[in-house]
C-alpha positions in Angstrom: 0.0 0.0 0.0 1.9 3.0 -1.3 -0.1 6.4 -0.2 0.8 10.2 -0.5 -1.6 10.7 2.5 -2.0 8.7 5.5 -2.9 5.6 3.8 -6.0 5.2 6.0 -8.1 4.8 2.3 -5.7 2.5 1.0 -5.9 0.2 4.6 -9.5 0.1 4.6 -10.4 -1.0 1.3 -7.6 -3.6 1.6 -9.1 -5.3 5.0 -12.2 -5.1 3.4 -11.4 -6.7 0.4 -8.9 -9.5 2.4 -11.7 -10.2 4.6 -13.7 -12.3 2.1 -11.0 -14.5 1.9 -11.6 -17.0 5.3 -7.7 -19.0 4.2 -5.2 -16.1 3.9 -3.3 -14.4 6.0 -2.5 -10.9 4.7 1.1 -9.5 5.2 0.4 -5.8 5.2 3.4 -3.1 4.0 2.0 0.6 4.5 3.9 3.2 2.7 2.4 6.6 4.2 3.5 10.0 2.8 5.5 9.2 0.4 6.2 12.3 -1.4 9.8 12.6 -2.2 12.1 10.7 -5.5 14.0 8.8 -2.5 11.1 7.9 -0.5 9.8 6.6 -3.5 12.9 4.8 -4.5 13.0 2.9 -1.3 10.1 1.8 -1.5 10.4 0.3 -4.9 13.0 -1.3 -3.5 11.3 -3.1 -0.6 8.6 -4.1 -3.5 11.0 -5.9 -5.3 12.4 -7.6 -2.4 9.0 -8.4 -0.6 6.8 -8.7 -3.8 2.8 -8.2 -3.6 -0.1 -7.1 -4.8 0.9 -3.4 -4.9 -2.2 -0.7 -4.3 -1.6 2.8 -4.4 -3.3 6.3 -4.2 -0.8 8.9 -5.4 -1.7 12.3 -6.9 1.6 12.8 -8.4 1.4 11.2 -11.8 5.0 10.8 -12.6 5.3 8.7 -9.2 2.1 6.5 -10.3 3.6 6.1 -13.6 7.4 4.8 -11.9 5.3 2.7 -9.6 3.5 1.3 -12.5 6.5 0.5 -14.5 8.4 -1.0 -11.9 5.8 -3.5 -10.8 5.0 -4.4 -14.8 9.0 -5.3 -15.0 8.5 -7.6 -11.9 5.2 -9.0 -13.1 3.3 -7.4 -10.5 -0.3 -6.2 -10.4 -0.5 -2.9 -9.8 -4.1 -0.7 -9.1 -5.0 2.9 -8.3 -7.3 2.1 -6.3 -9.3 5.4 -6.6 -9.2 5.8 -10.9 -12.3 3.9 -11.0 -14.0 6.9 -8.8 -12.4 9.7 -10.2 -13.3 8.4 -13.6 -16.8 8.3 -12.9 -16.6 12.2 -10.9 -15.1 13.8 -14.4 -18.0 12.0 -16.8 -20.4 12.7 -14.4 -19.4 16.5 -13.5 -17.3 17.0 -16.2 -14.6 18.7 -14.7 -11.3 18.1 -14.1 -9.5 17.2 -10.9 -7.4 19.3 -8.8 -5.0 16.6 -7.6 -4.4 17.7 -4.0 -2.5 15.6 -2.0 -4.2 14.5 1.3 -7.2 17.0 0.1 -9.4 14.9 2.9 -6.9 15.8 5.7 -7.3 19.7 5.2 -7.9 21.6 8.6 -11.3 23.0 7.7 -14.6 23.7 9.4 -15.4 19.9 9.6 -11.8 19.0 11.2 -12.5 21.2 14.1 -16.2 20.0 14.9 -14.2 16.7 15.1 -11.9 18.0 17.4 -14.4 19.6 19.3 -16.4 16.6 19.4 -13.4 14.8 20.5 -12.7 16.8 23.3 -16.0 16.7 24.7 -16.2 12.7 24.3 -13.1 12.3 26.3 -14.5 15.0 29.1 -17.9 12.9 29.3 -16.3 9.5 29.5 -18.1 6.8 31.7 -20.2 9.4 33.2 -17.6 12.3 34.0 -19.0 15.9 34.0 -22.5 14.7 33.8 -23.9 18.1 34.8 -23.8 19.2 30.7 -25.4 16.4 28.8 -27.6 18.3 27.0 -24.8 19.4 24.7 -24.2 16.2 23.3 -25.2 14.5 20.5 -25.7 11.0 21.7 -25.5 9.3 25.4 -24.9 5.6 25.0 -25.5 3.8 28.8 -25.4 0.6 29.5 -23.5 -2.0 32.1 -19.8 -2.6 32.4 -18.2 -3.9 29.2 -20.6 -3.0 26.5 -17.9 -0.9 24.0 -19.5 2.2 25.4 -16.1 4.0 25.5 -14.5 2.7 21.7 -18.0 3.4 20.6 -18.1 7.1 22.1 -14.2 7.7 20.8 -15.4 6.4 17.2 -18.6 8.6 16.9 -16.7 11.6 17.7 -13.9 11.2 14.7 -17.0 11.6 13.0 -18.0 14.8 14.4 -20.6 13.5 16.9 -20.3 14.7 20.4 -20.6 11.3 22.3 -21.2 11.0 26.3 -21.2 7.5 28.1 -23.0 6.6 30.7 -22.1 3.7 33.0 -25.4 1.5 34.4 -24.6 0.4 37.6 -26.5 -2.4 40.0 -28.5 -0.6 42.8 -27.6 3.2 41.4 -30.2 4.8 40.2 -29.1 6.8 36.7 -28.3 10.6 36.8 -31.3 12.9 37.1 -29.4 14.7 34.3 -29.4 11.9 31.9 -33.2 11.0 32.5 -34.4 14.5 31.7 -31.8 14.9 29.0 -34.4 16.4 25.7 -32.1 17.0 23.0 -29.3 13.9 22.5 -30.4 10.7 21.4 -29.8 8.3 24.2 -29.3 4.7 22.8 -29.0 1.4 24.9 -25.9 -0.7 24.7 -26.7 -4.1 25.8 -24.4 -7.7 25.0 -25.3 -11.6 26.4 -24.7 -12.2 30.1 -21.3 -15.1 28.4 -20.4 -12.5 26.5 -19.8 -10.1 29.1 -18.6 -12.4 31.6 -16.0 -13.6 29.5 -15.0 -9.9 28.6 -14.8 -9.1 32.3 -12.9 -11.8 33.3 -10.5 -11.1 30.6 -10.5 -7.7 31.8 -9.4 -8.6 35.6 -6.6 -11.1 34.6 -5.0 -8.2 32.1 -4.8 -5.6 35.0 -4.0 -8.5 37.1 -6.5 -7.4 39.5 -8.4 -9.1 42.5 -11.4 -8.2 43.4 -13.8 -9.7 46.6 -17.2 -8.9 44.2 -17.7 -11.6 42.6 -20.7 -10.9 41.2 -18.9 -9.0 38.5 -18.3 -12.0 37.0 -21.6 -14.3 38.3 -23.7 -14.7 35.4 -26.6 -14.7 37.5 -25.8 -11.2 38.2 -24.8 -10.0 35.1 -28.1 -11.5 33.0 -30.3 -9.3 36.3 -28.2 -5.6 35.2 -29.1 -6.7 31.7 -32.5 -7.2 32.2 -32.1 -3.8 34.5 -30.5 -2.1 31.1 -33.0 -3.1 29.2 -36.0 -2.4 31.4 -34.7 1.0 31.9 -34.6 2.3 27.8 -37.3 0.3 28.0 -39.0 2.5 29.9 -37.4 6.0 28.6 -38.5 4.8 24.8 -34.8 4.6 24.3 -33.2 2.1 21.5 -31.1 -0.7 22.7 -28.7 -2.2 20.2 -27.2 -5.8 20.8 -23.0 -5.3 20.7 -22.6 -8.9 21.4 -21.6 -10.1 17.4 -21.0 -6.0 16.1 -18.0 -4.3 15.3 -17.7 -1.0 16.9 -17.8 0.4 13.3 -21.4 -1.4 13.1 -22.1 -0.4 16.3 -21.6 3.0 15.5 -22.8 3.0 12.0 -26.7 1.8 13.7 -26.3 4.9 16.1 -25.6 7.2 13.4 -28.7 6.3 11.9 -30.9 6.1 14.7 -29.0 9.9 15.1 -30.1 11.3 11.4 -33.9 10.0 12.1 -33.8 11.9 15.7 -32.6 15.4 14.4 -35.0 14.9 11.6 -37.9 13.7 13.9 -36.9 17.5 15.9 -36.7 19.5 13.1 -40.3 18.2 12.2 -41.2 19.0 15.6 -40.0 22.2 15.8 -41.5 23.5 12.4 -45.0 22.0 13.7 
């Protein structure tokens, strides 16, 4: 993977593409900002010495055309993986491109609601500063070990200002997040194995002893579930089921459930 940018477009469609394939193993090389004649020279180098399938995005086109030559002498397949795209842009818009490298990386408007977003994620983590929930986006609650915090950190690189909740046995829930009007609060919710096994993974890591052991009773953990669930239940809150989701599908659900709520306001508010 040869990028003149980060190479985060170049790594996703490549895990998404090897994940179809149940039998291989892929050995990853990631060649990020490679902008210079010697960067690029090295690189052709390790190419020839650790041969591939070779996948680039690279606006310079007298860089994509070395690439391109090198890997037809050593037999090598060799894909823009973005001409397809910007192909389709010029017949459909006819115009021409601008060929800016790392154009999606530029510190505009949208780079600092990220930031911002950020920022306020990490401030609101499993229940801190509770007092100013109404400014977020979305509140995810739910019991111990449910991806609340990867979830929250994920929906704010995407601009959304996330707030976690923890749910905890015998506490009732802030006063702030029950009378919270303007985030969608969504339910995270997993089986009771699923989160046993999760916590007990967690206490061996930190190599931690701890006298509760109903943290890891099942018994316990299937009565805060049914507690979790009882509880958006009874707020008209969605709950979505982490147990077999990615955080990326995770968050992808609360994203939507997030466009339907700010359109379900707006409605309201023009009524």
């Amino acid at each position: 993977m040869v990028s003149d940018s980060t190479g985060e477009t170049l790594m996703t469609i490549v895990r998404a593409a090897t994940a179809q394939y149940e039998n291989i193993q892929p050995i990853e090389h990631v060649y990020p900002l490679i902008r210079h004649d010697k960067q690029l020279s090295r690189v052709l180098e390790e190419i020839e010495s650790a041969p591939g399938i070779v996948l680039y995005t690279l606006v310079e086109q007298s860089y994509a055309r070395r690439l391109e030559r090198k890997c037809q002498d050593l037999g090598l397949p060799c894909v823009n993986v973005l001409k397809p795209v910007y192909q389709v842009f010029h017949s459909y818009l006819n115009v021409t491109e601008t060929w800016r490298v790392g154009g999606q990386h530029v510190m505009d408007e949208e780079y600092f609601q990220r930031m911002e977003a950020m920022n306020y994620t990490m401030l609101h983590d499993d229940g801190q500063i509770a007092g100013v929930l109404e400014e977020a986006d979305v509140i995810l609650v739910g019991i111990s070990r449910t991806s609340k915090t990867p979830t929250s950190i994920y929906l704010a690189n995407r601009g959304i200002k996330a707030a976690n909740i923890p749910l905890i046995p015998n506490m009732r829930p802030p006063r702030q997040l029950l009378k919270a009007r303007k985030p969608l609060v969504v339910g995270l919710m997993a089986t009771a194995e699923r989160i046993r096994d999760i916590r007990q993974n967690r206490i061996l890591s930190l190599d931690a002893k701890t006298d509760n052991d109903t943290y890891v009773d099942r018994k316990s953990i299937a009565k805060e579930i049914a507690m979790s669930k009882r509880l958006c239940a009874e707020n008209g809150w969605p709950l979505i089921d982490v147990t077999r989701r990615s955080i990326e599908e995770t968050a992808a659900e609360i994203m939507d459930l997030l466009r339907k709520h700010k359109n379900e306001q707006k409605e309201t508010e023009e009524y």
